[in-house]
C-alpha positions as CSV (number, residue, x, y, z in Angstrom):
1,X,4.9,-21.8,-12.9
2,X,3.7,-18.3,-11.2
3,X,0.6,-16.8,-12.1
4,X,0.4,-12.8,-11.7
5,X,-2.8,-11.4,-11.7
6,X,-3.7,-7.6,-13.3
7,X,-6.5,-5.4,-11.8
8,X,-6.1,-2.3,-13.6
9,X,-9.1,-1.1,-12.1
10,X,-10.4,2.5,-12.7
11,X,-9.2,6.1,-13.3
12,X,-5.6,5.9,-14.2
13,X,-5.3,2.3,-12.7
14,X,-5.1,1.0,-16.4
15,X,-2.5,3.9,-17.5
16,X,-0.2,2.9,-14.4
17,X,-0.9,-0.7,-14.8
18,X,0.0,-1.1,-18.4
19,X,3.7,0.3,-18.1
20,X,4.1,-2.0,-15.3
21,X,2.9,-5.3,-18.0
22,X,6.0,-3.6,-20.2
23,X,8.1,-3.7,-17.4
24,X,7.0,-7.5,-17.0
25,X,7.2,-7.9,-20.8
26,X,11.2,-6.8,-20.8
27,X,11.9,-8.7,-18.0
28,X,10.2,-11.9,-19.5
29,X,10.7,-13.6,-16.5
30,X,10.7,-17.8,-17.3
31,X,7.4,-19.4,-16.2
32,X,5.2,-16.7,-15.2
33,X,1.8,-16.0,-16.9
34,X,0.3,-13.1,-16.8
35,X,-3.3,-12.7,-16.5
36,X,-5.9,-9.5,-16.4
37,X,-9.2,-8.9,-15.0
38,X,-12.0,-6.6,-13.9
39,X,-12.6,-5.1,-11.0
40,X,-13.8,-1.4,-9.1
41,X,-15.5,0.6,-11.1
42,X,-15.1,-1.2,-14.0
43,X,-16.5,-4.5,-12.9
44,X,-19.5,-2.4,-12.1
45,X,-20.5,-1.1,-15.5
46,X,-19.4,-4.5,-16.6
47,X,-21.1,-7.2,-14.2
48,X,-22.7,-5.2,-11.8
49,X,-20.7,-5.7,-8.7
50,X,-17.2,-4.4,-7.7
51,X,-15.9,-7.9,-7.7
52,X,-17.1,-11.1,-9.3
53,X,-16.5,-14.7,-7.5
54,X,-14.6,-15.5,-10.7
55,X,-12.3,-12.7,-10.5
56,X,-12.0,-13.5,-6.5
57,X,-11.2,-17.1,-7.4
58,X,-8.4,-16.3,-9.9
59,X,-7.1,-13.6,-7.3
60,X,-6.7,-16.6,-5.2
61,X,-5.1,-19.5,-7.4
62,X,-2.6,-16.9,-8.2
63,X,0.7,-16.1,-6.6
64,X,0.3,-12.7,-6.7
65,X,-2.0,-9.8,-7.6
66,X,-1.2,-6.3,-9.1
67,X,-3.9,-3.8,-8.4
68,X,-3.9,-0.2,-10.1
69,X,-6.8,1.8,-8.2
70,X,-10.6,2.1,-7.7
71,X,-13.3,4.2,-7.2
72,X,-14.2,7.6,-8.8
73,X,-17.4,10.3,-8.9
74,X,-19.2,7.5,-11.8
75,X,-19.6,5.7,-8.5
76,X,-20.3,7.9,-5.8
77,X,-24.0,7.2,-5.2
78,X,-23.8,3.7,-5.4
79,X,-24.6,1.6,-2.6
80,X,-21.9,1.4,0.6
81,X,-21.6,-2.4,0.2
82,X,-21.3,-1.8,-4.1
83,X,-19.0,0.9,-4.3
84,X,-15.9,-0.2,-6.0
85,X,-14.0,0.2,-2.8
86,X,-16.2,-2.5,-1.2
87,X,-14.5,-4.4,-3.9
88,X,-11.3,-3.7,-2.2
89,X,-12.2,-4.4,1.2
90,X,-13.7,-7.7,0.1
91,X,-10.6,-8.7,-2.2
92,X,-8.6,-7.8,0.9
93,X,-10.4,-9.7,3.5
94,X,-10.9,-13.1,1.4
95,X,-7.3,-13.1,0.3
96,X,-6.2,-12.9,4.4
97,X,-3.6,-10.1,3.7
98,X,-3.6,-8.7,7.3
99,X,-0.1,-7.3,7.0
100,X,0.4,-3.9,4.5
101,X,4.0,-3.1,3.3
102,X,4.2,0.6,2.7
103,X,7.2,2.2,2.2
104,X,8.1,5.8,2.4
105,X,11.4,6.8,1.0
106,X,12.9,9.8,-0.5
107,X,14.6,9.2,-3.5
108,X,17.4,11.5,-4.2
109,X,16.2,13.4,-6.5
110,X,12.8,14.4,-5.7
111,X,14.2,15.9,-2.1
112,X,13.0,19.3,-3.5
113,X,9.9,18.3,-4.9
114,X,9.2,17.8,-0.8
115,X,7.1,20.6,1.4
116,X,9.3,19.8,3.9
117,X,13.2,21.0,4.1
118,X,15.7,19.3,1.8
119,X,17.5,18.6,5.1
120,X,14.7,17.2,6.9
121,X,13.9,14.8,4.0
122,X,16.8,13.7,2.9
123,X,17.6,10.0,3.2
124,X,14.0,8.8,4.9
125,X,13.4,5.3,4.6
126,X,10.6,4.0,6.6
127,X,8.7,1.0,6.3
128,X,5.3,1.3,7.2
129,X,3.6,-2.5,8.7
130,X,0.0,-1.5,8.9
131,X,-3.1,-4.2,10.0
132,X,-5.0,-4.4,7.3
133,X,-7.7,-6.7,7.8
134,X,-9.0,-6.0,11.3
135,X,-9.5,-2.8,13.2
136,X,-12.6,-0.1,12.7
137,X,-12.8,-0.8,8.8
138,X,-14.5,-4.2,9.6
139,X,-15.2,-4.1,12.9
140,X,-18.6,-5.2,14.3
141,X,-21.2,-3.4,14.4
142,X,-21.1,-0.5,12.4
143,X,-23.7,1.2,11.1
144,X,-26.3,4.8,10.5
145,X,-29.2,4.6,13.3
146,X,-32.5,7.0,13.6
147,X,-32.7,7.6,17.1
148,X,-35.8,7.7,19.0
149,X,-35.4,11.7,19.6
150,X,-35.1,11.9,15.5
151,X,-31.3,12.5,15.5
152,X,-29.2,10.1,13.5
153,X,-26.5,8.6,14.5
154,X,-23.1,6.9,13.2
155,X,-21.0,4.3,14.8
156,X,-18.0,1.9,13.8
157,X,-16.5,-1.0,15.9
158,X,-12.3,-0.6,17.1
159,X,-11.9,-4.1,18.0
160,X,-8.4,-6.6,17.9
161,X,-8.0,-9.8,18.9
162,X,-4.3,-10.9,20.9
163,X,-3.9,-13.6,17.1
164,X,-4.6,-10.6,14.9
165,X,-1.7,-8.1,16.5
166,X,0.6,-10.7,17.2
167,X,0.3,-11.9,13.3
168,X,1.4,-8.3,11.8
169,X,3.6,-7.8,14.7
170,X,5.8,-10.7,13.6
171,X,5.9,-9.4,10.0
172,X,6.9,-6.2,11.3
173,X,10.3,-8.0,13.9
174,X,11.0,-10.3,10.9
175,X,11.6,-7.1,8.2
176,X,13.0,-5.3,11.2
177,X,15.8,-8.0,10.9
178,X,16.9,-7.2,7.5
179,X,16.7,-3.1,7.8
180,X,17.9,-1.6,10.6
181,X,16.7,-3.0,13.7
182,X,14.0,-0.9,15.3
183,X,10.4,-1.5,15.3
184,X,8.4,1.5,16.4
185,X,4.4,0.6,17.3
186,X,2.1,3.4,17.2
187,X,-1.7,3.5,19.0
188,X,-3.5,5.5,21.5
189,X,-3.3,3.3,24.2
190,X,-3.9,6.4,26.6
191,X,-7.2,7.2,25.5
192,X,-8.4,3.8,23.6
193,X,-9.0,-0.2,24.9
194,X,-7.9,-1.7,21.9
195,X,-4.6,0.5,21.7
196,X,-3.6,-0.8,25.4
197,X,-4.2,-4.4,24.2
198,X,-2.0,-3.2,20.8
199,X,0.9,-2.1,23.4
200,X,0.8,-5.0,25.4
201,X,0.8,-7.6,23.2
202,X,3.5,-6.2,20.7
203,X,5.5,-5.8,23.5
204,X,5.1,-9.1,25.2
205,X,5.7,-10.7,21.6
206,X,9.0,-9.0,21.2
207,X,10.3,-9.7,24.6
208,X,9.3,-13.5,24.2
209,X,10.8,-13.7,20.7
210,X,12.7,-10.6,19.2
211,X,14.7,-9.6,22.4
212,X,17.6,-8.5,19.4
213,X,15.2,-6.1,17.7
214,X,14.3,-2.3,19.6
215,X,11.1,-1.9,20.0
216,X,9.3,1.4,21.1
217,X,6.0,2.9,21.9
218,X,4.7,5.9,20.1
219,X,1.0,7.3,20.6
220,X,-0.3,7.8,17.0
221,X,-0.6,11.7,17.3
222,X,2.8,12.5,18.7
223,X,4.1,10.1,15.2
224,X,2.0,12.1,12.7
225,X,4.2,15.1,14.4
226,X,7.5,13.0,14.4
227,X,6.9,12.4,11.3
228,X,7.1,16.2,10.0
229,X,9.3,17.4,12.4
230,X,12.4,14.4,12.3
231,X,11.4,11.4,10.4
232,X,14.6,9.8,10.2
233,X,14.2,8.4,13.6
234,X,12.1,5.6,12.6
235,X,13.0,2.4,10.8
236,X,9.5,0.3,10.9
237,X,6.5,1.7,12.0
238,X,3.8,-0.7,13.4
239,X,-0.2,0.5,13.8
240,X,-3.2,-0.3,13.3
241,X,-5.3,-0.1,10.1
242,X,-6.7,2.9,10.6
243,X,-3.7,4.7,12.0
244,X,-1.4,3.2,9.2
245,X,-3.7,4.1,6.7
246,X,-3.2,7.7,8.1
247,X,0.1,8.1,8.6
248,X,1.1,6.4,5.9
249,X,-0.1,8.7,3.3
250,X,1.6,11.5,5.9
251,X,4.9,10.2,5.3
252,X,4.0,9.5,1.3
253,X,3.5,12.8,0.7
254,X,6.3,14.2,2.7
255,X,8.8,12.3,0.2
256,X,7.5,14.8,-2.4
257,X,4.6,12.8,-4.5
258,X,2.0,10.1,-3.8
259,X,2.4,8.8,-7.0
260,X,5.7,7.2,-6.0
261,X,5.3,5.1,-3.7
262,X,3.7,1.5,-3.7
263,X,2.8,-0.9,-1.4
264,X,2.3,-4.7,-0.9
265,X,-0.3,-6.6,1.5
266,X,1.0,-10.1,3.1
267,X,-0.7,-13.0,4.6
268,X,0.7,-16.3,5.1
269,X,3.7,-17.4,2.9
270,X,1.6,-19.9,1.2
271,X,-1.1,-16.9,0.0
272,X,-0.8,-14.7,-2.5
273,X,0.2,-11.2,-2.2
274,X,-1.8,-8.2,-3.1
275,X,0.1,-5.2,-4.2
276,X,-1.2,-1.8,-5.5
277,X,0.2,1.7,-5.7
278,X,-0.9,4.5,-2.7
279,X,-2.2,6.7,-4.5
280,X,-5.7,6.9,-5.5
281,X,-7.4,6.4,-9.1
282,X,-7.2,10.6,-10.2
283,X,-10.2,10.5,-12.0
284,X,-9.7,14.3,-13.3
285,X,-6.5,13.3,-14.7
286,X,-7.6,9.8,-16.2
287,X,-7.3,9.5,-20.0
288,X,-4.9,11.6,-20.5
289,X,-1.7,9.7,-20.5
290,X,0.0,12.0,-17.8
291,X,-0.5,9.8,-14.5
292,X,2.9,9.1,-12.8
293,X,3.1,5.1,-12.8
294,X,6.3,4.6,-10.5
295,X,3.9,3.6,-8.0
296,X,2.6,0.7,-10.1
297,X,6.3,-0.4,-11.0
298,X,7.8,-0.2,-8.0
299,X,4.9,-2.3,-6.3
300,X,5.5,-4.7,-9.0
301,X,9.0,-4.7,-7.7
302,X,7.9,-5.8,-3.9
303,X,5.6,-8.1,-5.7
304,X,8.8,-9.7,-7.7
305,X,11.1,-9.7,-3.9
306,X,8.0,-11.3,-2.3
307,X,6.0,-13.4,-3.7
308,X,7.2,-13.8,-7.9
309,X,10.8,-15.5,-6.3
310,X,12.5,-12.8,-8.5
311,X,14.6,-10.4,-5.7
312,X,17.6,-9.8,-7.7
313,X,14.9,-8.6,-10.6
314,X,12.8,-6.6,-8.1
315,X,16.6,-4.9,-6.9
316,X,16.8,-4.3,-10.7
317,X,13.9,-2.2,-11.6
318,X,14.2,-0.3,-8.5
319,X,17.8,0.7,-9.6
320,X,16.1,1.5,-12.8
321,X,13.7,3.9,-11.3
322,X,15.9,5.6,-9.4
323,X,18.6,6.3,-12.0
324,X,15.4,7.5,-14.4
325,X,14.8,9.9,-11.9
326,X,18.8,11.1,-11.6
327,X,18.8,11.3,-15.1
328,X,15.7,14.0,-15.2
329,X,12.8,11.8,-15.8
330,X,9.7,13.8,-14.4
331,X,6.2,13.0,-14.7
332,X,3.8,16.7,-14.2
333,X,3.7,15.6,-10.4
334,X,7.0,15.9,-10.3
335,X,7.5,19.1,-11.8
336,X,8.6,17.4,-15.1
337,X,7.2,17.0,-18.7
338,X,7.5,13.4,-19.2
339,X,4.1,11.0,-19.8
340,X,3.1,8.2,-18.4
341,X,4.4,5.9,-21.4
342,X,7.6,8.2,-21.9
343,X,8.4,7.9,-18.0
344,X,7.9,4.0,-18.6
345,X,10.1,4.3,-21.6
346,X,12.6,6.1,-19.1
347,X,12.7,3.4,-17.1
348,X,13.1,0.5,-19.7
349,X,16.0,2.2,-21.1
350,X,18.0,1.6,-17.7
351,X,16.6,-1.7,-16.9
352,X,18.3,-3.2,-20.1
């Protein structure tokens, strides 16, 4: 028996979210039960807080959780430490998913739908291994100060630990075995302690144990240009969480839309995985049944391949989305016509 998990979340999480439990429906995969509950926003106007202990507790007796997106202006004043996003952070941190899956590919059709040139595009398929539970996110201490000459003053906390970049690094070696070999890791170890500890130890943990995968060195600005100007050279990309989180959406948007690309966070094999489309909860867009929720199925799909035991289901739906998309299926980000159910309905039709 595996249990999936549903947090729909806020904005058009639930729009996203509910054409994925179609997909899951059609598939009816034996011995998985499917499960839903609050959280963001929504467990806020509910229970007061982003994210009960009951909802954390099912989120971690499960085998995996599918997230749709949080946050929104109902929320912005709310405390730092209540905001729905806190909710994230915290789901993130108890469930010990330090390594983030995101990949950016360009799907054949949507090469136009790119700012960048069809020729440039073309093809991309990178896989993003971003840190997820370290770094200046929830680094120690952080904080807004009054000074003693009046002036305020912000700070954050870039700190790793050698456990912490070895850990993603692996996850990173090990994919880079089943794609195509190279591992790039980004950082600015020219300007930044933590980055010269990144370098070192990624390095050191290839040489010891991956001597049959490439491995280069990138600083983090000279990628987010490599990734505009020729961003077929990379296979994996390793960084931090804040550069990943960075680039990342770089490259997602480069492929032609956000709201195609999905993502899955990893911890040990015996955790759960957390998986959740890139793109963000669209609050002037929610409700009205036009969100693009390829995202959503597609990270179902990584969720099926790596945690749900279900790869030749996950290969499946992806084929589904991508012939959906030959055929003309367009959602309005896309340049298309097509809602959110209709594009789900685009995508059952070729997954039967």
């Amino acid at each position: 028996m595996s249990t999936l998990l549903l947090l729909p979340g806020d904005g058009i999480g639930p729009e996203v979210t509910a054409q994925s439990r179609r997909i899951l429906d059609a598939l009816a995969l034996p011995g998985l039960e499917i499960t839903e509950g609050a959280f963001g926003g929504a467990s806020i106007d509910s229970h007061g807080v982003p994210l009960t202990d009951a909802v954390l507790d099912r989120a971690l007796s499960s085998t995996a959780v599918l997230m749709g997106a949080v946050g929104g202006p109902k929320w912005a004043d709310t405390a730092y430490d209540k905001r729905p996003e806190a909710g994230l952070l915290k789901l993130r941190e108890a469930m010990a998913v330090y390594a983030n899956l995101r990949p950016a590919r360009c799907f054949a059709a949507l090469a136009s739908a790119s700012t960048l040139k069809p020729e440039v595009i073309e093809g991309i398929d990178i896989l993003f291994v971003r840190e997820l539970v370290g770094g200046v996110y929830f680094g120690q201490p952080r904080g807004i100060e009054t000074l003693p000459n009046g002036e305020r003053r912000g700070f954050n906390t870039q700190s790793y630990t050698t456990h912490e970049i070895r850990r993603v690094a692996t996850t990173a070696f090990e994919l880079a075995r089943a794609r195509g070999g190279k591992v790039c890791s980004v950082e600015k170890a020219n300007v930044m302690e933590s980055g010269v500890l990144w370098r070192e130890e990624v390095q050191k943990l290839r040489d010891e144990s991956y001597a049959d995968v490439a491995l280069t060195h990138m600083y983090a600005d000279n990628c987010a240009m490599q990734l505009v100007k020729a961003p077929k050279q990379f296979d994996i990309i390793l960084t931090d969480n804040l550069f990943g989180d960075l680039l990342s959406d770089l490259a997602a948007m480069s492929t032609g839309s956000l709201g195609m690309l999905p993502s899955a966070a990893l911890g040990e094999k015996c955790r759960p995985g957390l998986y959740e489309p890139i793109h963000g909860s669209a609050p002037d867009i929610a409700g009205q049944g036009v969100a693009n929720p390829c995202a959503s199925i597609l990270s179902l799909a990584m969720a099926l391949r790596h945690s749900l035991g279900a790869p030749e289901a996950a290969d499946r739906l992806e084929a589904a989305v991508e012939a959906a998309l030959d055929s003309g299926a367009r959602t309005a980000d896309l340049g298309g016509r097509l809602s959110t159910r209709e594009m789900g309905d685009a995508i059952l039709a070729r997954l039967a």
